[in-house]
C-alpha positions as CSV (number, residue, x, y, z in Angstrom):
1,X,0.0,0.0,0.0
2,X,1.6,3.8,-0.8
3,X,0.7,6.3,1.6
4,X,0.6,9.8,1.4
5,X,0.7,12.7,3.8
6,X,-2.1,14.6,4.9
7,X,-1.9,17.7,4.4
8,X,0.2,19.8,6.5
9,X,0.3,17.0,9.2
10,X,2.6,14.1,10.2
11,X,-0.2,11.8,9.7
12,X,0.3,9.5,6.4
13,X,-3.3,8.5,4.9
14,X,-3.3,5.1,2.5
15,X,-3.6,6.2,-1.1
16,X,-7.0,4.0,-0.5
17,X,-10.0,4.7,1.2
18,X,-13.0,2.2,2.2
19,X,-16.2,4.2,2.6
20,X,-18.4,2.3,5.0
21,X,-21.8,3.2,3.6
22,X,-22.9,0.2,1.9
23,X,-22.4,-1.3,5.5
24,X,-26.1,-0.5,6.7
25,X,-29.4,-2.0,7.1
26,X,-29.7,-5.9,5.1
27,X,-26.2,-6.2,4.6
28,X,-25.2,-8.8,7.5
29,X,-23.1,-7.4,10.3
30,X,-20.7,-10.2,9.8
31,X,-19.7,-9.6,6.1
32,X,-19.2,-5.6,7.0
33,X,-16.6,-6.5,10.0
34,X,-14.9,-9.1,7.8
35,X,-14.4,-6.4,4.8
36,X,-13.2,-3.9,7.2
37,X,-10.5,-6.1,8.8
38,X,-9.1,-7.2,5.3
39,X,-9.2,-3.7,4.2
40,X,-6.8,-3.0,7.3
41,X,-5.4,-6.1,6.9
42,X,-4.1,-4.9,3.2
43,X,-3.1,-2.0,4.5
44,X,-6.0,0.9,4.2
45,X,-6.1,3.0,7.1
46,X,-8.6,5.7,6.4
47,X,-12.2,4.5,6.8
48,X,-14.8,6.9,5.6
49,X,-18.4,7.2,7.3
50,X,-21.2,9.2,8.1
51,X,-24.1,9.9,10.7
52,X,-26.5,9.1,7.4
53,X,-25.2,6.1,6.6
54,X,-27.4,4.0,9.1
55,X,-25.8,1.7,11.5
56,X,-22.4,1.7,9.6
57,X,-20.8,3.7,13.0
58,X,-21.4,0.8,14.7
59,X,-19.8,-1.7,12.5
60,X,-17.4,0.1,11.8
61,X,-16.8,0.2,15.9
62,X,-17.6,-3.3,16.2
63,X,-14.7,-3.6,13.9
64,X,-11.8,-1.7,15.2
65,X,-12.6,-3.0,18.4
66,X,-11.7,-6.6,16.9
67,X,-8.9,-4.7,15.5
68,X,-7.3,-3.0,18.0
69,X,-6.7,-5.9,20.1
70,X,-4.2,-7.3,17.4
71,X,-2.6,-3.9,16.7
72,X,-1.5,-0.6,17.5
73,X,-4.9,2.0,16.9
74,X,-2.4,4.2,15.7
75,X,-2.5,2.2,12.6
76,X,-6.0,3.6,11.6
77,X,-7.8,6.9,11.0
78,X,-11.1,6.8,11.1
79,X,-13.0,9.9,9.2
80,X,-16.3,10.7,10.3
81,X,-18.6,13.4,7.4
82,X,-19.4,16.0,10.6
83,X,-18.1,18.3,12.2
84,X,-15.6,19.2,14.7
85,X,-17.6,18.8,17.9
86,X,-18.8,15.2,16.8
87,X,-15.1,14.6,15.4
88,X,-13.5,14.6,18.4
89,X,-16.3,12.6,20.5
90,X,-15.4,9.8,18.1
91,X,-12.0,10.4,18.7
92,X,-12.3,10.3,22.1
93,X,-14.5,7.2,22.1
94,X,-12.2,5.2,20.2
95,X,-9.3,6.1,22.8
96,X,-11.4,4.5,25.6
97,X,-11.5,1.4,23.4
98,X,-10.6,-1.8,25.3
C-alpha cells in the first residue's frame, strides 16, 4: 500500500480509502466487519463514514474494536462526514477502546 501525507500533518493516509456506507441495514453485520478487517489487513487505514449512513458507526466500531486488540490504533484513522464537535467525541471514544 503507498501512503501519502495529509496535508500539513505528520499523519500518512493510505492512497485508499474504504467508505463504510454500503455497511447498513440488510447487509449482515458479519460480512461488514470481515471487509473492514481485510481492508486494514491490506493496508488501508482511512475508513470513511457518516451519521446518514445508518448503523455503519457501529460496525465500523464493532470492527476496530476486533482490530485494535491485534494492533497498534495508531495504525488507523477513522473519518467521520461531521463536524468538529462530533469529530473529536469519536475520537475520544475510540481512545477508551478496550
Amino acid at each position: 500500500m503507498k501512503y501519502r501525507r495529509f496535508g500539513r500533518t505528520e499523519m500518512m493516509l493510505s492512497q485508499f480509502s474504504l467508505g463504510c456506507m454500503q455497511f447498513t441495514g440488510d447487509s449482515p453485520e458479519r460480512n461488514a466487519i470481515a471487509v473492514i478487517e481485510r481492508a486494514v489487513e491490506l493496508g488501508v487505514n482511512h475508513l470513511e463514514t457518516a451519521r446518514g449512513y445508518g448503523n455503519s458507526e457501529k460496525r465500523l466500531g464493532k470492527a476496530l474494536k476486533r482490530i485494535f486488540k491485534r494492533q497498534p490504533r495508531e495504525a488507523s484513522a477513522s473519518q467521520p462526514k461531521s463536524d468538529r464537535h462530533r469529530t473529536s467525541m469519536i475520537s475520544s471514544a475510540i481512545s477508551k477502546l478496550p
